[in-house]
C-alpha positions in Angstrom: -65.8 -80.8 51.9 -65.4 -77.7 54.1 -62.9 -78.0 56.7 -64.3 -78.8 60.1 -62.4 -75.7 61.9 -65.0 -74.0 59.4 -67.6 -75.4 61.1 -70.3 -73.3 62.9 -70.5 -76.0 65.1 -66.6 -75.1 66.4 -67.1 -71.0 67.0 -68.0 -69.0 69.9 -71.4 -68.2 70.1 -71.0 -64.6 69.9 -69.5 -65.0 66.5 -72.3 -67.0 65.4 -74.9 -64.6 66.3 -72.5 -61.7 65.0 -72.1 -63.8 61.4 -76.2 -63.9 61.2 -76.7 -60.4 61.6 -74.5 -59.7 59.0 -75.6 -61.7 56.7 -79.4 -61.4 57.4 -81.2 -59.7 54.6 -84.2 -58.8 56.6 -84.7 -55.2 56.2 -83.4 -52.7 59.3 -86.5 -50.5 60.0 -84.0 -47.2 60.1 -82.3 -48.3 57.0 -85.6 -48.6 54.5 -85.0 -46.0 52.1 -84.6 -46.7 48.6 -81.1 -46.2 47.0 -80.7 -43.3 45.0 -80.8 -44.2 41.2 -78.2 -41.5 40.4 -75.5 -43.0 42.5 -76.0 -46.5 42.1 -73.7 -48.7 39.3 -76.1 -50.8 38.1 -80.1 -51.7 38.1 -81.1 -53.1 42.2 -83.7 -55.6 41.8 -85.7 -55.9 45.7 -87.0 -58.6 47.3 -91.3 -59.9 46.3 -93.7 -57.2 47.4 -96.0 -59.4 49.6 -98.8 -59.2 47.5 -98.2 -59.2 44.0 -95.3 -61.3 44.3 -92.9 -58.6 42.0 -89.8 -57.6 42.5 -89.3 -54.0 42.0 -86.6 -52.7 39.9 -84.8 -49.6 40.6 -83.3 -48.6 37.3 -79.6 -46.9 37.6 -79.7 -43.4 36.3 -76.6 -42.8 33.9 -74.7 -39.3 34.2 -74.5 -39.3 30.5 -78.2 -40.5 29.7 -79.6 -39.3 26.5 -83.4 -38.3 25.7 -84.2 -41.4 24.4 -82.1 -43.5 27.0 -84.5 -41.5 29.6 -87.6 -42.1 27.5 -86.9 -45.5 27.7 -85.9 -46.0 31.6 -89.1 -43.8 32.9 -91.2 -45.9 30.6 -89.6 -49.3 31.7 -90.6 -47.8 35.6 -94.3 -46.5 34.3 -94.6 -50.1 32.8 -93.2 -51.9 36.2 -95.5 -49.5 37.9 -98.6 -50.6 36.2 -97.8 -54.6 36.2 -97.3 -54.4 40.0 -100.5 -52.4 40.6 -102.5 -55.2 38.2 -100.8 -58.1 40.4 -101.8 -56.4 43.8 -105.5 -56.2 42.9 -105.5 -59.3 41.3 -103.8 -61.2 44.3 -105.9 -59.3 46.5 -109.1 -60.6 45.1 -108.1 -64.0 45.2 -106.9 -64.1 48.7 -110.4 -62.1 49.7 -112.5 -64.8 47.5 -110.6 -67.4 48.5 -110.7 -67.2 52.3 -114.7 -66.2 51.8 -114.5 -69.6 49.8 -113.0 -71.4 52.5 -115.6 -69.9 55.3 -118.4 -71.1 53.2 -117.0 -74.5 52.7 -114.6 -75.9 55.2 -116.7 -78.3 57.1 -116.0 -78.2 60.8 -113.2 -79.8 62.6 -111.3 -79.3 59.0 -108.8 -77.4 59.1 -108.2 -77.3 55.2 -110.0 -78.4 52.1 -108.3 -81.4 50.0 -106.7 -80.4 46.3 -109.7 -81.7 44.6 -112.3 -79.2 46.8 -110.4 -76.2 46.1 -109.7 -76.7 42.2 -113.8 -75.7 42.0 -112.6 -72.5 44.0 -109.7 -72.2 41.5 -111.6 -72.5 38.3 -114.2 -70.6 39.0 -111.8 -67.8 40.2 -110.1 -68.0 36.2 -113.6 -68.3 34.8 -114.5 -64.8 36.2 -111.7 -63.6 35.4 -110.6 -64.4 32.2 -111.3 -61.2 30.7 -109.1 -59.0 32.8 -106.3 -61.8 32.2 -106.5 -61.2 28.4 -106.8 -57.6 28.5 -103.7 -57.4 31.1 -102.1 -59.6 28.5 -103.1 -57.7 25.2 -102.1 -54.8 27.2 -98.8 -56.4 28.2 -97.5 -57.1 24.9 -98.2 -53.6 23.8 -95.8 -52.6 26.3 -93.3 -54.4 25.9 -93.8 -54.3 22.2 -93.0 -50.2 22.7 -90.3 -51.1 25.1 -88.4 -53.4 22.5 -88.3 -50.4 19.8 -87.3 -48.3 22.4 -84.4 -50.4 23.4 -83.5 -51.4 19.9 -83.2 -47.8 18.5 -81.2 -47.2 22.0 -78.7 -50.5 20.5 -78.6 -48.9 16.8 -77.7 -45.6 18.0 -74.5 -46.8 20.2 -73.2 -49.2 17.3 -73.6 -46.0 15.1 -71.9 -44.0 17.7 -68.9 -46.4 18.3 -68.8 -46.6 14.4 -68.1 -42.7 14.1 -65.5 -42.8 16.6 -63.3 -45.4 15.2 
């Protein structure tokens, strides 16, 4: 158990309010500017975009990054690229269908429909959609499918080169 001196409970307030800013990762509207991949030690991952619900990834930039090593980042950002722009239009849809759902159907005085109501809503929403979720999913594994022969001739290649220099 923490000590009690520890305690928020026991410290000034300005050092409260001090210790929350600090900490806060709420992002500063001067300071929204994305790192530079060249200068950062490792791959950032960012908070959910809003509507798709994906984190983007900002791949580091090696100094020493060969042609495939590149071929292989720029695709991995083409391929994160494409997922989010599926999951935006998807989400999108479904919040617009479902709030045009709601309007139609949400009896008055109600302020919500129960679990049951809205699983009609829900299937019919994957019925008409089913086709775009397996061609998003065909389409998926194909990339990835390109991105794993990418990274394993990227693996092959390093063993190789640590080999030689033994």
């Amino acid at each position: 158990m923490i000590s009690s001196r520890f305690s928020k409970a026991n410290w000034p307030r300005s050092y409260t309010v001090l210790l929350s800013r600090r900490i806060s990762t709420a992002p500063d509207s001067k300071s929204i500017q994305p790192p530079n991949p060249k200068k950062i030690t490792s791959d950032m991952v960012g908070p959910p975009d809003p509507v798709s619900n994906l984190r983007k990834i900002i791949f580091r930039e090696p100094p020493n990054e060969t042609a495939l090593e590149k071929q292989y980042r720029e695709l991995r950002t083409e391929v994160q690229s494409w997922n989010h722009k599926f999951w935006t239009q998807h989400n999108s849809r479904f919040f617009q269908e479902r709030e045009e759902y709601l309007k139609k159907n949400l009896p008055e005085g109600k302020q919500n429909l129960t679990a049951d109501e809205m699983s009609v809503f829900y299937k019919a929403f994957l019925d008409k959609n089913w086709k775009s979720h397996i061609a998003y999913n065909k389409e998926w594994y194909k990339k990835n499918i390109t991105l794993l022969g990418l990274a394993l001739q990227i693996k092959i290649r390093k063993l190789f080169r640590l080999k030689d220099s033994n």
